[in-house]
C-alpha positions as CSV (number, residue, x, y, z in Angstrom):
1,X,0.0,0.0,0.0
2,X,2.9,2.4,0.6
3,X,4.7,4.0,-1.9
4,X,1.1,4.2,-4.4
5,X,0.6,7.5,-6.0
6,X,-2.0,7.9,-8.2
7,X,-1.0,8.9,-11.5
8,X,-0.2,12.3,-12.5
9,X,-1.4,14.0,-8.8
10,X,1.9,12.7,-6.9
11,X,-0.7,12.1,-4.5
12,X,-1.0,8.5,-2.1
13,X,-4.3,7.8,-2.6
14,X,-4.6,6.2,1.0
15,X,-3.4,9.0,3.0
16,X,-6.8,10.4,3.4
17,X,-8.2,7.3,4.8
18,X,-5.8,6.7,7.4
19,X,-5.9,10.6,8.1
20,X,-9.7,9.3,9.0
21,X,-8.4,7.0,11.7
22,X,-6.7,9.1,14.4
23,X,-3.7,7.8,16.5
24,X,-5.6,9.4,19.8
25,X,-8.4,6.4,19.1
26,X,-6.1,3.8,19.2
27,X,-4.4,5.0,21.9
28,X,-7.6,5.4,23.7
29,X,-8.5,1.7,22.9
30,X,-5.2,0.4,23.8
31,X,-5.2,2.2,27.3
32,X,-7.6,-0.5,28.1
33,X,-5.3,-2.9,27.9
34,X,-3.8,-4.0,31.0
35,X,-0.1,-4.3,30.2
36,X,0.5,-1.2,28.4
37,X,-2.0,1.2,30.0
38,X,0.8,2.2,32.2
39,X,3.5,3.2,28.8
40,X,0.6,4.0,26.4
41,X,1.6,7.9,26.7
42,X,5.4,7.2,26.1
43,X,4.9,4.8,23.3
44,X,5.6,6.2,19.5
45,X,4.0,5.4,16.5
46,X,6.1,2.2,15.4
47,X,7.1,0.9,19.0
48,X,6.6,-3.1,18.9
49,X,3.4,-3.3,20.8
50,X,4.4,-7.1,21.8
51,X,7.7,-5.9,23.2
52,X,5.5,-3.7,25.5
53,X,3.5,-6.5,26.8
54,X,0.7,-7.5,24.3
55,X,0.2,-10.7,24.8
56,X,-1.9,-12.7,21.8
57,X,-4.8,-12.5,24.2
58,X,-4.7,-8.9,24.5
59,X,-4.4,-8.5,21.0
60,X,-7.6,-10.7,20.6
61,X,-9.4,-8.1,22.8
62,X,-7.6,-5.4,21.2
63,X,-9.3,-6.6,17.4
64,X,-12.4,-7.0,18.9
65,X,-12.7,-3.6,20.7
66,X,-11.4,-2.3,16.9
67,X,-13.7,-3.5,15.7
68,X,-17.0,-2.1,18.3
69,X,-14.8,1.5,17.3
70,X,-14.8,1.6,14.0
71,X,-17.6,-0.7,12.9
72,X,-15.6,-3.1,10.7
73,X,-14.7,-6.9,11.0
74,X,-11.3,-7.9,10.2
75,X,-10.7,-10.5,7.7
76,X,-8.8,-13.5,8.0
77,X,-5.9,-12.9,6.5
78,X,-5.2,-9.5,8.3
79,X,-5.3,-11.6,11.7
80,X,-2.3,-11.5,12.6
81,X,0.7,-10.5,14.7
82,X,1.7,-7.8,12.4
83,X,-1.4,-5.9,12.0
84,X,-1.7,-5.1,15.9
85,X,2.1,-4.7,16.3
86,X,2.7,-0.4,16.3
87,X,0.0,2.0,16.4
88,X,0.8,3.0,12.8
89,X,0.1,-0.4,11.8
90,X,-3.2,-0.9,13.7
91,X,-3.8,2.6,12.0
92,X,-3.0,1.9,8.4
93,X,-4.8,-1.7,8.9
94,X,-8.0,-0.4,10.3
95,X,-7.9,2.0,7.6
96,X,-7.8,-0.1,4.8
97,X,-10.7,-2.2,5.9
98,X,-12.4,0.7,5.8
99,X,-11.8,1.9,2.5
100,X,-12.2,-2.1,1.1
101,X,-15.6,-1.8,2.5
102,X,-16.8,2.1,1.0
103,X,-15.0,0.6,-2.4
């Protein structure tokens, strides 16, 4: 997905969805998360979320409160380790299944 630009605009035609998704969401959502409620503030947009303390449970509950925020279910083959591992990720991710489903 990165590195797109639609022809002749120089433009990446995905920035303005995950400009829809703001990093203060996810942040919210993953203050309820046991283990990294208490670094959520100090963490930065690609910090490994696992070497923080998700745990694959956590990140179970982290999908599922993903996707009660943003109304979207994520599909199968975006269930994995590396779509909840930063905040951009989870970002970018969450963003995409939202622009799959207004496409």
């Amino acid at each position: 997905m990165s590195g797109v630009v639609a022809p002749m605009t120089g433009v990446d035609p995905h920035r303005k969805s995950r400009d829809m998704i703001p990093s203060s969401d996810i942040r919210e959502i993953l203050k309820g998360i046991e283990a990294l409620a208490p670094v959520i503030d100090a963490l930065h947009e690609d910090d490994d979320l696992f070497e923080r303390g998700l745990s694959s449970f956590d990140s179970v509950q982290l999908m599922l409160a993903l996707e009660d925020r943003f109304d979207i279910e994520f599909p199968d083959h975006l269930l994995n380790r590396r779509s909840f591992s930063t905040i951009r990720l989870i970002r970018d991710t969450v963003a995409s299944i939202k622009t799959a489903r207004a496409a």
